[in-house]
Structures are given as C-alpha cells and as structure tokens.
C-alpha positions as CSV (number, residue, x, y, z in Angstrom):
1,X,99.3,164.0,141.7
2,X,102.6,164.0,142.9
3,X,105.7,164.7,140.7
4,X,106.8,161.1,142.2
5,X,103.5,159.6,140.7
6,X,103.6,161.5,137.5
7,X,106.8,160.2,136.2
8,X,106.4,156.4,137.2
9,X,103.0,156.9,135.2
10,X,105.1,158.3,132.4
11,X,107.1,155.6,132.4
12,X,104.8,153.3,132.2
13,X,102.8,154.5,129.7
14,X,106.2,155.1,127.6
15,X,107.0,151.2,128.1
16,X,103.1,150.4,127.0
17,X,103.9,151.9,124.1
18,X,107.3,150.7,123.5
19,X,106.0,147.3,123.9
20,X,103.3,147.9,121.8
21,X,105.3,149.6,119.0
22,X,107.5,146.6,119.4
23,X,104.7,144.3,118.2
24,X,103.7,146.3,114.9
25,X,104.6,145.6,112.2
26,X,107.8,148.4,110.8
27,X,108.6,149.4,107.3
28,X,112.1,150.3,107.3
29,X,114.4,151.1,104.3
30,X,117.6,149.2,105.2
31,X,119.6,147.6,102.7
32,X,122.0,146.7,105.7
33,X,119.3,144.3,107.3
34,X,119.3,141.7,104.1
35,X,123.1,142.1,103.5
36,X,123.0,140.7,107.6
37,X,120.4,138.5,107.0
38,X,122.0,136.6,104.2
39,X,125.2,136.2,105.8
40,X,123.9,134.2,108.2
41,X,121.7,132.5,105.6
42,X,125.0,131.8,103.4
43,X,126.8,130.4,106.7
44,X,124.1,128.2,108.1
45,X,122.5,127.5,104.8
46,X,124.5,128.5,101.9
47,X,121.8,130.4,100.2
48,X,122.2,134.1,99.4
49,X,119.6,136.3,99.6
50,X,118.9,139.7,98.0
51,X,115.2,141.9,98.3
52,X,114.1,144.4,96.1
53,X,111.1,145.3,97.5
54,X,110.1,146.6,101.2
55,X,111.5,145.2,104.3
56,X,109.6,145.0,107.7
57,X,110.4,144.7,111.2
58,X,108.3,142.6,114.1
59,X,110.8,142.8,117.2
60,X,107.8,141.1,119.7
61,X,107.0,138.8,121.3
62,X,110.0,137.3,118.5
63,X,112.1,138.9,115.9
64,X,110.7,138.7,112.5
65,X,111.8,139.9,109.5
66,X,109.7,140.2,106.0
67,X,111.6,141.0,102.7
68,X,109.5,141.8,99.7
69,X,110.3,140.7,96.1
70,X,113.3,138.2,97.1
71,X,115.7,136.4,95.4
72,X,117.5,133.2,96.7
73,X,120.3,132.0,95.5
74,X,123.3,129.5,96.1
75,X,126.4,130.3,97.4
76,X,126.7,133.6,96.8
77,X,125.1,136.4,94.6
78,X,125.8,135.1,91.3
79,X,124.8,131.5,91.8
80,X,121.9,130.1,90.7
81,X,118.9,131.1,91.4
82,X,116.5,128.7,93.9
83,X,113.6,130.8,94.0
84,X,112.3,134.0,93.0
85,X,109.3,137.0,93.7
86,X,107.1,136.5,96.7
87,X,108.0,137.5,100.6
88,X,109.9,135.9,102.6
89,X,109.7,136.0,106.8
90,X,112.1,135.0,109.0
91,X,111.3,134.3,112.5
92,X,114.7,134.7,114.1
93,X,116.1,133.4,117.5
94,X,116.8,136.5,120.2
95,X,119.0,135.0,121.9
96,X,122.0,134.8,118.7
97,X,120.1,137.8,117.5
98,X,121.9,139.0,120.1
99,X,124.9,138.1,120.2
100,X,124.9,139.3,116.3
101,X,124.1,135.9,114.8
102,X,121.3,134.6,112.7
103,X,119.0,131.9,113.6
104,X,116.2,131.0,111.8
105,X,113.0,129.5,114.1
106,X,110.6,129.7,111.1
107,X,110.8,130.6,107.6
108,X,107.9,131.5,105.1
109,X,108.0,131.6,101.5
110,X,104.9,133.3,99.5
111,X,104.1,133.6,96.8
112,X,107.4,132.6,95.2
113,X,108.6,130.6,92.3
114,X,111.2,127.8,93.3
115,X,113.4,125.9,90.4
116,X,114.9,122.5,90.7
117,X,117.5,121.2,89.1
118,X,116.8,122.0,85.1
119,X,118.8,119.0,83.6
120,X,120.9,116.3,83.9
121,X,124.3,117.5,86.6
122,X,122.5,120.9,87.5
123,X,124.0,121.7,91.3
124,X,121.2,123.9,92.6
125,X,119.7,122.6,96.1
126,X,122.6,120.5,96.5
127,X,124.7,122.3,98.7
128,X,121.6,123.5,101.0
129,X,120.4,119.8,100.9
130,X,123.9,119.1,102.2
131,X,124.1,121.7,104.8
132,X,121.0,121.2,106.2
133,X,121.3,117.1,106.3
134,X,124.6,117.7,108.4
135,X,122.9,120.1,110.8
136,X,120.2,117.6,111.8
137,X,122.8,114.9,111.9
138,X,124.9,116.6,114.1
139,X,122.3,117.4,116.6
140,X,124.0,121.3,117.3
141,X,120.2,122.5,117.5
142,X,121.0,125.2,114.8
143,X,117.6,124.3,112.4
144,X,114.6,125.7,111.5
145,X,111.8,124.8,113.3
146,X,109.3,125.5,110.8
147,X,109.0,126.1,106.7
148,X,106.3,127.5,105.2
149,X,105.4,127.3,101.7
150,X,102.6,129.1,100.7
151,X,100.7,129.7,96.9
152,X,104.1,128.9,95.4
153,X,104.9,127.7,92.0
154,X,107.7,124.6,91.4
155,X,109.2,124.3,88.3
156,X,111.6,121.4,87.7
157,X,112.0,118.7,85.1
158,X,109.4,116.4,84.8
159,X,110.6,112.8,85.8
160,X,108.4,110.6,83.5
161,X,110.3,112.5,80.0
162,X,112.7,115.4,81.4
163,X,110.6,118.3,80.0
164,X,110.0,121.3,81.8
165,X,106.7,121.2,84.1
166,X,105.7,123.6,86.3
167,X,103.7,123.0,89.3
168,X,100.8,125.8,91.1
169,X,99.4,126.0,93.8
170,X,102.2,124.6,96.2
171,X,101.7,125.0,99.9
172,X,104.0,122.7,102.1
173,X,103.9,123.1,106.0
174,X,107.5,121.3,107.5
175,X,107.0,121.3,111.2
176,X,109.9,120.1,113.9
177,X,109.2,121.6,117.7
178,X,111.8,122.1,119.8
179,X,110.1,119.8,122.1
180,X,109.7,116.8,119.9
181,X,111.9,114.5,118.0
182,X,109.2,114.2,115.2
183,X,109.3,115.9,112.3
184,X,105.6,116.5,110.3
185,X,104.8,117.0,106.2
186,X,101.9,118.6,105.3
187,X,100.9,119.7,101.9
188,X,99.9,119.5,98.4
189,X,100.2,120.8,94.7
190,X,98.3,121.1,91.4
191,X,99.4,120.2,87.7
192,X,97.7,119.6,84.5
193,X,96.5,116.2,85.1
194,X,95.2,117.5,88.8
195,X,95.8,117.5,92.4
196,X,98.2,115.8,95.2
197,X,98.4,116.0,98.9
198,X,100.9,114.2,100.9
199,X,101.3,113.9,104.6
200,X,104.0,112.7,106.3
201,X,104.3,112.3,110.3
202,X,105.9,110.8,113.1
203,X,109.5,110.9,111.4
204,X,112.6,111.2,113.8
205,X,115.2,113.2,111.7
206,X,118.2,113.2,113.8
207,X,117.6,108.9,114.3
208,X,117.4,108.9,110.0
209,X,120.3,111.3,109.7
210,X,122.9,109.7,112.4
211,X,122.7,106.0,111.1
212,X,119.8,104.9,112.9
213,X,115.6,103.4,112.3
214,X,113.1,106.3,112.7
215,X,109.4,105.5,112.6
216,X,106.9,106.8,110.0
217,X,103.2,107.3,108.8
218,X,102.4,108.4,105.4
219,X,99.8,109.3,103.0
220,X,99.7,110.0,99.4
221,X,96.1,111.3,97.8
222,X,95.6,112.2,93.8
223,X,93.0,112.1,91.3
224,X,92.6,108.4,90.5
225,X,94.1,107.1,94.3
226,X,95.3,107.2,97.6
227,X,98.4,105.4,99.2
228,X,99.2,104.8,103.0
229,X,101.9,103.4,104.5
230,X,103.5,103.0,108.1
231,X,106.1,101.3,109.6
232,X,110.1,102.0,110.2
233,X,112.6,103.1,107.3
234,X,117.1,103.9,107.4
235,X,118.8,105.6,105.0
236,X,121.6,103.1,106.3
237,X,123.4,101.5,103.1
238,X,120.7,102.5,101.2
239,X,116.8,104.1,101.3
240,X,115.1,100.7,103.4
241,X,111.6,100.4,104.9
242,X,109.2,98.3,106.5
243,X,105.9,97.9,107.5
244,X,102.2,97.7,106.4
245,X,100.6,100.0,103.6
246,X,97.8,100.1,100.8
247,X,97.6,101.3,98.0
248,X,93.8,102.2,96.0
249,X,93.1,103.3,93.1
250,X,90.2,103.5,90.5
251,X,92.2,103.4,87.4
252,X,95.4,101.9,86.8
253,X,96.0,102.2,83.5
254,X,95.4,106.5,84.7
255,X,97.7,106.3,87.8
256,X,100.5,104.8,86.0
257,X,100.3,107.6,83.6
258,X,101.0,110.1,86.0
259,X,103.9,108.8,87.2
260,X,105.8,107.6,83.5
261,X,105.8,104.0,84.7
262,X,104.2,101.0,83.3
263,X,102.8,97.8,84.6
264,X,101.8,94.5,82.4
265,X,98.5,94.2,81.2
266,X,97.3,97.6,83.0
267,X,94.6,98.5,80.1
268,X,92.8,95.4,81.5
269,X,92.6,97.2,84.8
270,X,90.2,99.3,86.5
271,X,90.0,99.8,90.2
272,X,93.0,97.7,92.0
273,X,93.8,98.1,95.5
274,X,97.1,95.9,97.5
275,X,97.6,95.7,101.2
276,X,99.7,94.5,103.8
277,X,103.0,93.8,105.0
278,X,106.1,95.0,102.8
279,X,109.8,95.3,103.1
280,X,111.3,97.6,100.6
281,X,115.6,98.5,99.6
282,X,117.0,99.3,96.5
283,X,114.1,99.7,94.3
284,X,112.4,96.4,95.0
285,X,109.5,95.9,97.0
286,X,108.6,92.3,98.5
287,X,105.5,91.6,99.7
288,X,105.6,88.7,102.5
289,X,101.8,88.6,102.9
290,X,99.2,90.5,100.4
291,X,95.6,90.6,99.8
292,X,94.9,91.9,96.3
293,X,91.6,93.3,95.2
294,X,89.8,94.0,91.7
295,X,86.5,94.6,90.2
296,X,84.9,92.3,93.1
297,X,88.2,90.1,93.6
298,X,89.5,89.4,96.6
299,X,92.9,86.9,96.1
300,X,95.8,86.3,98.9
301,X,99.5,85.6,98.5
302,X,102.4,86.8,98.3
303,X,104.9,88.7,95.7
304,X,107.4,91.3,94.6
305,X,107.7,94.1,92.9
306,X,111.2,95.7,91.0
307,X,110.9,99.2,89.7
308,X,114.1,99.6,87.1
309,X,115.3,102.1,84.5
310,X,113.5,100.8,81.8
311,X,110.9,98.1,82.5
312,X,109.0,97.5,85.8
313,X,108.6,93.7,86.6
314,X,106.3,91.7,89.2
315,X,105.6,88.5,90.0
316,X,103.0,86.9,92.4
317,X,101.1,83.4,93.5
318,X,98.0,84.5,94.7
319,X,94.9,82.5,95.4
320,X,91.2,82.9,95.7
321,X,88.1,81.2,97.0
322,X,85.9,82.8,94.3
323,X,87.2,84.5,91.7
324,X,85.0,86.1,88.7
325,X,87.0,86.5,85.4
326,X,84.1,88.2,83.3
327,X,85.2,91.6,83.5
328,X,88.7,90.4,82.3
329,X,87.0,88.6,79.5
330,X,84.9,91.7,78.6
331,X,87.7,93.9,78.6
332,X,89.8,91.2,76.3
333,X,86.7,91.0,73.7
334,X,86.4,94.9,73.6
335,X,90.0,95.4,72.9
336,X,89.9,92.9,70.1
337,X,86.8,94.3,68.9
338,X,85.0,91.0,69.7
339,X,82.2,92.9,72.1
340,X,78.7,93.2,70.3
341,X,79.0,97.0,70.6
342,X,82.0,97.4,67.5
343,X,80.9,96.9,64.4
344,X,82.1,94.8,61.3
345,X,84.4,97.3,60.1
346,X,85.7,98.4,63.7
347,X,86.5,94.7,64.5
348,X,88.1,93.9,61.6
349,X,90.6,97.0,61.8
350,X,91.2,96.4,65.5
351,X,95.2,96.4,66.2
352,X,96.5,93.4,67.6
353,X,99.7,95.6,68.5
354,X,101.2,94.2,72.2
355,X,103.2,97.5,73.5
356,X,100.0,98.7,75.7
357,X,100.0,95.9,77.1
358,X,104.1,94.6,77.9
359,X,104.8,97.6,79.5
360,X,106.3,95.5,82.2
361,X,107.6,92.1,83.3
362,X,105.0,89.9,84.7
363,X,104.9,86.4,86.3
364,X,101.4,85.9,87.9
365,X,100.2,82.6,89.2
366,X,96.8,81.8,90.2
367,X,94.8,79.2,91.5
368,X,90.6,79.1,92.5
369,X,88.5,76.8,94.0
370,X,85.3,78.4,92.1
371,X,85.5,80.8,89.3
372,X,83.4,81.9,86.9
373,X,83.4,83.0,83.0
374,X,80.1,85.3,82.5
375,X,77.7,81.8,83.0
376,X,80.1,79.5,82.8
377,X,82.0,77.6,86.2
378,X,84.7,76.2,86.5
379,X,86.1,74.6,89.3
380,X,89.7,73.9,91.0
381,X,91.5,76.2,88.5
382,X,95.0,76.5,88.2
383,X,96.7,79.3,85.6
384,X,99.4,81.3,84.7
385,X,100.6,84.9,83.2
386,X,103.9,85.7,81.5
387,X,104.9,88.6,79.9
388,X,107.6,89.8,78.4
389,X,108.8,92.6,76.2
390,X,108.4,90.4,73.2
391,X,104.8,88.6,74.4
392,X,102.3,87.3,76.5
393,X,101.9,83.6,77.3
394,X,98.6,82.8,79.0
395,X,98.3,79.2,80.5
396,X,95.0,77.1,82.0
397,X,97.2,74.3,84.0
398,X,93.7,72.6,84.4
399,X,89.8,73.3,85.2
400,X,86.7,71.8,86.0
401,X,84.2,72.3,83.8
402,X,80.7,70.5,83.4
403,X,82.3,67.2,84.6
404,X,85.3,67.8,82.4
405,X,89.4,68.5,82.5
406,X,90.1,71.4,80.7
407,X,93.9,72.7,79.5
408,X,95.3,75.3,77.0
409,X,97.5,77.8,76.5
410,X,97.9,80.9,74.1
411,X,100.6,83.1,73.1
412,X,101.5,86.4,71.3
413,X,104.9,87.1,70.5
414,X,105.7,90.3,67.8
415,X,109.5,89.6,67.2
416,X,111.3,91.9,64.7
417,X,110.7,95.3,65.6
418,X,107.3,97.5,65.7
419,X,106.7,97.1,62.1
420,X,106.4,92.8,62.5
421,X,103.5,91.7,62.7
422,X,101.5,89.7,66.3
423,X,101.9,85.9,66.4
424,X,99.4,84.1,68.1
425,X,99.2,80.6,69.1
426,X,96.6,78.4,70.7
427,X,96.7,75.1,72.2
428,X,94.0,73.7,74.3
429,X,92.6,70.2,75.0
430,X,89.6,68.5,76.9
431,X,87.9,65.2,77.9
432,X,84.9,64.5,80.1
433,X,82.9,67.7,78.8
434,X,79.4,67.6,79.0
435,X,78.8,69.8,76.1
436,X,75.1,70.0,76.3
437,X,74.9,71.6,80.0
438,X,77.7,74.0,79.0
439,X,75.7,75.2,76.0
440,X,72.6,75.2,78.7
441,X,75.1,77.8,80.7
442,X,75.4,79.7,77.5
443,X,71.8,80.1,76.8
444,X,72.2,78.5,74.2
445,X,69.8,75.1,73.3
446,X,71.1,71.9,74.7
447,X,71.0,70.1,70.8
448,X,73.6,67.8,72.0
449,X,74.0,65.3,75.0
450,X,76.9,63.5,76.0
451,X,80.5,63.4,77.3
452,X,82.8,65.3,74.5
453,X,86.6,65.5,74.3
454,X,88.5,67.5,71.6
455,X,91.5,69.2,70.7
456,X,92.7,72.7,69.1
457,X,95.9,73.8,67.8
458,X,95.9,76.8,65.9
459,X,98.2,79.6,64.8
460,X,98.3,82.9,62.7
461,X,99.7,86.3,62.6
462,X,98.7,90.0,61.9
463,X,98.4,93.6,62.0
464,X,94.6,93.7,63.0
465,X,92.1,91.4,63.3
466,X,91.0,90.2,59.8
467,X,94.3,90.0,58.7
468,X,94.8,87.3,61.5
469,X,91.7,86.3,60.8
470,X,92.8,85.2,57.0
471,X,96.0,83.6,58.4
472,X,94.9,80.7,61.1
473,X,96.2,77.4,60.3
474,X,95.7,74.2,62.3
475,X,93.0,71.6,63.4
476,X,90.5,71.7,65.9
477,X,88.9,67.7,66.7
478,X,85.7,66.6,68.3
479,X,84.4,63.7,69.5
480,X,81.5,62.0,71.4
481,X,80.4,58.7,72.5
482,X,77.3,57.2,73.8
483,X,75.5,60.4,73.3
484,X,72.3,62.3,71.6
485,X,71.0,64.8,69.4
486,X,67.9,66.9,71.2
487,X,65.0,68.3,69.6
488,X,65.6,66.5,66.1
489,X,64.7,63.3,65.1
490,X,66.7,62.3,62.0
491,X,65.2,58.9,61.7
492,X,61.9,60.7,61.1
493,X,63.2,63.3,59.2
494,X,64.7,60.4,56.9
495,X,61.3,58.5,56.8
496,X,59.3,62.2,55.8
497,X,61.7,62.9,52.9
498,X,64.1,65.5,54.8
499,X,61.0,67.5,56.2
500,X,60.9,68.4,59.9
501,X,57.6,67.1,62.2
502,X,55.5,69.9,62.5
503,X,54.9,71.4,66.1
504,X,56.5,72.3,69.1
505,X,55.7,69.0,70.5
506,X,57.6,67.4,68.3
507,X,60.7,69.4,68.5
508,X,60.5,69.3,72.5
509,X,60.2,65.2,71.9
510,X,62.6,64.7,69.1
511,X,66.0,62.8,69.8
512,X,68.4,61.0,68.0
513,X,70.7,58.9,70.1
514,X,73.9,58.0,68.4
515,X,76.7,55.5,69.2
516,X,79.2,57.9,68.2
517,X,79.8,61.6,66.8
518,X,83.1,63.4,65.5
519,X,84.3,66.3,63.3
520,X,87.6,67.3,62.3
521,X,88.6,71.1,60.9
522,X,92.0,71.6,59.1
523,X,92.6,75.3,58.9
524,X,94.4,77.3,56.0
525,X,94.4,80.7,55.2
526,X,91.6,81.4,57.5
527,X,89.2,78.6,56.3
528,X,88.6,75.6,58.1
529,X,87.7,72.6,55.9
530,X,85.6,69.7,57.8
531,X,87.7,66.7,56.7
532,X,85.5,64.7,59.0
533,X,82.1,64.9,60.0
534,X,80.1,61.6,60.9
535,X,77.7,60.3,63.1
536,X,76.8,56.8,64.0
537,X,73.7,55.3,65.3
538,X,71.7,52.0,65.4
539,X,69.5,53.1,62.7
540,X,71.6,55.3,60.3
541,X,74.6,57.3,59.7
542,X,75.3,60.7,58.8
543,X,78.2,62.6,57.3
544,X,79.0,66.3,57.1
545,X,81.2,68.3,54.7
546,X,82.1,71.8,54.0
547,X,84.2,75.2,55.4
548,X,84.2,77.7,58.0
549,X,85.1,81.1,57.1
550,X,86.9,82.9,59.8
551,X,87.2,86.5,58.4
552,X,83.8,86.2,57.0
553,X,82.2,84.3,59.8
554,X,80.1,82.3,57.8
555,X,79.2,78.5,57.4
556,X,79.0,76.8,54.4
557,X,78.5,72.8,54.3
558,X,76.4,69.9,53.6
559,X,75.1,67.1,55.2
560,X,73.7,63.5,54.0
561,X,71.7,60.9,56.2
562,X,71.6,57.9,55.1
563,X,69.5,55.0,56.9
564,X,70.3,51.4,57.8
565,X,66.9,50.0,56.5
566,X,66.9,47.3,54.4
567,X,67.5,47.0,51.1
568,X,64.7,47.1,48.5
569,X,63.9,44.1,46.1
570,X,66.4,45.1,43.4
571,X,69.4,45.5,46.0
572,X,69.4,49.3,45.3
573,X,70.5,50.7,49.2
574,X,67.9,53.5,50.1
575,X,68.4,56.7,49.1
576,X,70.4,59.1,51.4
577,X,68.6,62.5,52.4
578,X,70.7,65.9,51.8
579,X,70.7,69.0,53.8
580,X,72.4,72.5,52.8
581,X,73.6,74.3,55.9
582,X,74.6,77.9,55.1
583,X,74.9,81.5,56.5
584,X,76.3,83.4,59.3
585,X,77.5,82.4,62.2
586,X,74.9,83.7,64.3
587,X,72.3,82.9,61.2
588,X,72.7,79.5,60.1
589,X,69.8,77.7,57.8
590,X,68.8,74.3,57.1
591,X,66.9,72.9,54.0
592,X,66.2,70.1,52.9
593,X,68.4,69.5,49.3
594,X,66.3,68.4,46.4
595,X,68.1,66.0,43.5
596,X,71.1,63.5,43.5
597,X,73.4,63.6,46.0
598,X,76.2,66.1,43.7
599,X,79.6,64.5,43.6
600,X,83.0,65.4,42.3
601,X,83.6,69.0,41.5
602,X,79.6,69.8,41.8
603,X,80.1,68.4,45.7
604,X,83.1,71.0,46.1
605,X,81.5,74.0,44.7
606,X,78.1,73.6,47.1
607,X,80.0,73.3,49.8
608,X,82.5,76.1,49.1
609,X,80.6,79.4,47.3
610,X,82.4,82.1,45.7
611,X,82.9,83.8,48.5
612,X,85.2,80.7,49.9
613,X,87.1,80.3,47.3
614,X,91.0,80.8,47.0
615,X,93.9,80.1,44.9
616,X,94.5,76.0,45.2
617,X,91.1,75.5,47.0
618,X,90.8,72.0,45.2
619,X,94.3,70.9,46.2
620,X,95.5,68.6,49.3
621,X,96.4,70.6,52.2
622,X,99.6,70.3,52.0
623,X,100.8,71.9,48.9
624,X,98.0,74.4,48.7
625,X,100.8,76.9,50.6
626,X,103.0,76.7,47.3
627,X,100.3,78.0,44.7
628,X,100.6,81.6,43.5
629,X,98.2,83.7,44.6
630,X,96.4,84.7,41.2
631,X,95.4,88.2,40.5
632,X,93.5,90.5,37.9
C-alpha cells in the first residue's frame, strides 16, 4: 500500500474514532463547565446552578451535559433553593454553543427534590415563572424544547390546610417541537391518599402567552375519578375556558376530600358523573346544557357552579323522566340511624349535627314525570333543595300518589354556634290518598279502603336522635269518607262479645264499611295524645283513645264499639265492647277488655302506663309546658 493510501486510511480511521469518542459519554473534572453553564442558566432563566458530584460530556450527534448531585437555585448562589440532589442533563444548542452561549434544547431532572413556595409571600419560582412566560410570549425562539422530570420528589404546602406535604414519585414529560405550535403534559405523582396522572395536549403557548385563544384537551385520573375536558381557554383579563368536559367519580364525599373542598349534602353521594358544555372565568363555572348521573339517575338541565374562599355554592333545575330516590332515602335513614341494621342504642345516640352535610351552598330544583320511593310511585313530581350554612330546607311542591296530591316541606336549622342544638320542622299535607293501595305498595295489609286526606305539622330540636325524639310537638290529622275496614268485621265482633270469627275465611271476608273515619294526635314532649279517634257507620260507632310514644316507639290506647241496635225493654242502650291496643310499634296486640268501660282517672291510666307518664300528663295541653319537671 502506498504511502498516499496509508495516510488517507489513517485519517480516516482517526476521524472514526473521533466521531465515535465524540458520542461517549466523558467524565471530566471541570468546575469551569457549571460556572458556564449557570451563567447562561441565570441569564435565560434566572436559576443558578452549582454540582458537587461528577460532570459528563456527550459532544454528538448534540451537546449534552450531565451534572451530578446539583443544586438550583434563584438568582444567584445564595437564593433559595428550587431543587436539590439528583442529575441534571442539558441538551444544548451547537449553534450558540458556539458562539459561547447557552441554549437549552432539553433538560432532565432525576432524581431530585424540588420545593415550592413554603408559605404565604415565599418568591421562589417566581422569577423563572416570569422569565420563561416572557420568552414564549415574545416568540425569540430561545426555550426549551423539552423538560424532563423523572422519580422526583415535590414538596410544597398543601392547599386544602397549608401544611407541609411532600409528593414521590413525580415524573412529568413537557414537550414543545420546534416544528409545532403545541405544547404536550404528560405525567403523574403519588401521595398518601394515592395516585394522579394528568395529560395535557394540543395547547398553543405563544397564542395563550401574547393575548390570544389556544385550543386544549385535558385529562385528569386519581383514585376515586377521572375528569376530561376540551375546548379553547385565554388568560386574557383573567384564566377563561370553554368547551365540553366530564367529570366521574365513584365517591364524592372521597374526591372532595382530596382536594379540601366541600359540596352540600356530599355524604348522600356515591358515584356522580356531569357532562357537557361549560364556560368557565373567575372561579365560576356555568353549565349551559348538563346531563347529571347518580346511582342509576340520569336528569338534564342546566346550572352553575362558584368555587370561593370559604364555601362552594351550586345551583341547578334539572329534570328526569324516571328518577329513583331509594338510595337517597336509604342513605337518609342510615345516617339517622333509622336503617334496620343500628340498633336501639346506636339510633338513639345518632347525631343530628348538620356541618357534614352544609359544606356548601346549594339550590337544586327538580322535577319527574315518574319516580319512585323503595315501592312507592309517585308521579308528576316537583321539589326543591336549599342549603345553607345555618340549614337544610327540603320542599315536595306536589306529587301523585295513589290517586292523591301530596305537599310538604322540612327544615333543619342549628343557629347559635356548634354547641346549639338541630331544629327540625315538618309540614306536609294530602287529599285524594288512597291509603289502602299505598299500604298494599308497602307490603303491608290493605286494613283500610278509601280516599284519606290529612295533615302534619311538627317540630322539635336536639343533639341526637332521642333527644329530638322527646321534644316533637304538633298535630298530625286524618280523615276518611265513604270508606272500609278489611279483614275485620266489628259488627260481628260486637254481636260475639269482642271475640274475633275464627278462620282464615273469615278474616279474608270480614269488612266494616264506615261513613266516616278520623284521628287527631296533639304532640308534646314526644308523646302524641289521640284527642280524636272515631268512626262512623250505619250500624255502630267507634271511638279511640290513648298515646304514641315517639322515643319509646310504643302504642298505648283503647278502643270502644258501641252498636246502633235498639234499645232493650228497660231503655238501658247496649253495652259498648272495649279493646286494649298496646306494644311496639312493629308489635301491636289487641284484646278484648273485660269489665265496665273505666272512666275518669282509671280511663287515663290504661291508656297511658308508667312508662308514658310525665310531669302534668293530666293537664290541658296548653299549660302542661309550665309544670316543673319533678325529680328524686
């Protein structure tokens, strides 16, 4: 081989090699390298950087540079610090590499520790924020084109109470081609309560920066949800956007806890899920058109949402073609500790405190054509949902049910501070009812036939349960005309003496029409007394006396049929037939009462027991609140 040939393979191979060396990877100890480095860093970024550990060299097919154990911090040297530990690589631009500048094309922090602000006026990330905003405004072309975060740690106040929380596993992928006007968020974190990704894409930076609508898609995963959103956003006069979005989630109640906000009657709430179009500026969201979704609901409408300082609010008018409200009545009766599964002692020392549930404003309209209460339907409903810090207010503007117009309302107010105790109220009327197909619904057996109307109005106030329980006052009315009583015969009953026909047949036959029915409850101090009880037919009459025990739930009373025979020789009228009615609710007995009908004081103590008593018992309603409670 020639001498010619030799050297030109020489040079060759010395290039190869070059090249090659070029692309490896070069420890180097040169302090002057991150002293150049963070020059350029404080000038385009104002962050400072110092390394303590290693520093390699990549000078192919880009410059990179990878510091070891770094510290970043802004302004200079002794400002605070941003992040800390981990590498960091800097892809750098050749071309102002060489002209003795520093670009950065791509920068990688791993393994590092970054710190937010720590309290209230803390400056750190403001500057950078600030520089960085400017550069993508002014469209020069000096940004990064990529940051990397990689198995990072964030620690920063937490926003729902201003402690200290630190977040692991942060990896966060910021990608902005040179090519493209899009800018794309990927990543995710872990905390205590679990795991979030976000992912955020087709966002035009310079547009957003410079004044101007940039287009966006978004997603939001963690534990208990996920949220999606797209549409067009400004930071003109204020963060605004636009578009369509949903937001899902299996617990409520869980999802508002991890972000230190509250909604009204959330503990009522399971899995919830909004979409569709929304316009949002200045902490308010308003939902032009929305289709709202829980446990098996689907309703329509529209609303708004405000998200202040200290209490969220929302109001809404949304509508349903079917609408099923037992899981909402399920959840109320195992919160009061009305649900078979709590026990006496459990349900009695149930709180009736509101503050889990008012932790937001809320004005919710509704309206169904069917809906449905466990068996019961009702038709052509129309109600309402305030809250306030101070109460709820519930409202049934009207409802079919059974052939009947239902109405009430209830409220519960706590005024006074924590330690006052919870008023509630109840109002509620109806006419039309046909009371024995709605017991039918129930399960229960259709006793009674006819068109019913009545009327409630009671009040009380408590700590817990029992104590309200001891504390209702009021009257609660019923009436019936033109009716019957199924599965008894009292006209027989009368003619055997008080006893009950033998048989099933007998029961399945037996009916007592009447011409008219009616009782009438005054409450006090938990007990209802029946101040009128009567029923009316062609062949005899009946009356009915006694109490209802509320925080006892038991039933205590009397009742006496008398029939319209005629008089015997001696003008003596026949002799009425007694019945003691007695037990628990859910375990009332009837017998037949031997003797005189008792009158007087005798009359008073059957149909009150000991365990009814109270001070004043024996004295008009009306004063009774004046006696002194007695004591041992």
């Amino acid at each position: 081989m020639s001498l010619r040939r030799t050297l030109s393979a020489l040079a060759l191979g010395l290039v190869a090699a070059g090249l090659v060396a070029a692309c490896l990877p070069w420890s180097i100890e040169a302090p002057g390298t991150a002293r150049f480095v963070s020059r350029g860093l404080q000038q385009g970024w104002g962050v400072a950087l110092a390394a303590r550990g290693r520093t390699e060299v990549v000078l192919l097919p880009l410059p990179r540079i990878v510091f070891e154990d770094v510290r970043l911090t802004e302004g200079d040297a002794a400002g605070p610090v941003l992040a800390a530990g981990g590498n960091l690589s800097l892809q750098l631009g050749l071309a102002a590499l060489l002209t003795g500048r520093v670009e950065v094309d791509s920068l990688t922090l791993d393994g590092s520790e970054l710190v937010l602000p720590q309290e209230a006026g803390d400056p750190r990330w403001s500057a950078a924020a600030e520089r960085l905003t400017h550069s993508i405004a002014g469209a020069d072309g000096d940004r990064p084109r990529r940051i990397i975060l990689a198995r990072c740690a964030l620690k920063g106040r937490d926003p729902r109470d201003g402690t200290l929380q630190t977040a692991r596993d942060v990896d966060l992928t910021i990608s902005w081609p040179a090519w493209s006007e899009s800018l794309a968020v990927n990543g995710g974190f872990r905390w205590s309560d679990g795991s979030a990704r976000i992912t955020l894409t087709d966002l035009r930076p310079y547009a957003l920066f410079s004044g101007g609508e940039s287009p966006f898609t978004a997603a939001l995963t963690w534990p208990t949800g996920s949220l999606s959103a797209q549409g067009n956003g400004s930071l003109r006069d204020g963060l605004k956007a636009s578009g369509t979005g949903s937001l899902q989630t299996r617990s409520l109640h869980k999802t508002l806890a991890l972000t230190g906000g509250g909604l009204a009657l959330s503990p009522f709430v399971e899995d919830f899920a909004v979409e569709g179009s929304f316009e949002a500026a200045a902490g308010q969201i308003q939902f032009p058109s929305v289709t709202v979704r829980s446990d098996g609901n689907v309703l329509e409408g529209a609303g708004s949402a405000t998200f202040g300082p200290k209490r969220n609010a929302v109001q809404a008018t949304l509508a349903a073609e079917n609408l099923n409200l037992s899981p909402l009545l399920a959840g109320l009766l195992r919160l009061t500790g009305f649900d078979r599964a709590a026990d006496d002692a459990a349900r009695h020392s149930r709180s009736l405190e509101l503050r889990p549930f008012t932790g937001g404003d809320l004005d919710l309209r509704i309206s169904a054509g069917n809906a449905r209460i466990g068996p019961v339907q009702l038709t052509d409903l129309a109600s309402s949902v305030l809250v306030r810090e101070d109460g709820i207010e519930a409202s049934l503007g009207r409802a079919n049910v059974r052939g009947g117009m239902v109405k009430g309302r209830v409220s519960l107010a706590a005024d006074g501070g924590e330690a006052a105790p919870t008023r509630v109220k109840a109002q509620g009327s109806f006419d039309g009812l046909d009371l024995g197909a709605l017991l039918d619904d129930l399960g229960q057996s259709r006793w009674v036939l006819g068109a019913t109307r009545g009327s409630l109005a009671l009040e009380g106030a408590g700590h817990d349960v029992d104590a309200l329980a001891r504390s209702v006052s009021g009257r609660v009315a019923l009436e019936s005309a033109d009716g019957a009583l199924s599965g008894l015969d009292l006209a027989d009953v009368v003619h055997r003496g008080g006893a009950v026909a033998p048989g099933a047949l007998a029961r399945r036959n037996g009916r007592t029409p009447f011409e008219h029915a009616a009782v009438t409850l005054l409450f006090a101090d938990g007990v209802g007394e029946i101040v009128e009880g009567r029923l009316a037919s062609r062949t005899l009459g009946a009356s009915l006396n006694g109490r209802v025990a509320l925080a006892d739930r038991r039933f205590q009373a009397q009742a006496e049929i008398l029939s319209r025979a005629t008089a015997s020789a001696d003008g003596a009228s026949p002799p009425a037939t007694l019945f003691e009615i007695a037990g628990p609710w859910d375990a009332v007995s009837v017998r037949a009462s031997a003797g005189p009908r008792p009158t007087g004081d005798e009359a008073r103590q059957r149909a009150a027991p000991d365990s009814f008593q109270r001070p004043g018992a024996d004295l008009p309603l009306g004063i009774r609140a004046y006696v002194p409670a007695t004591g041992p």
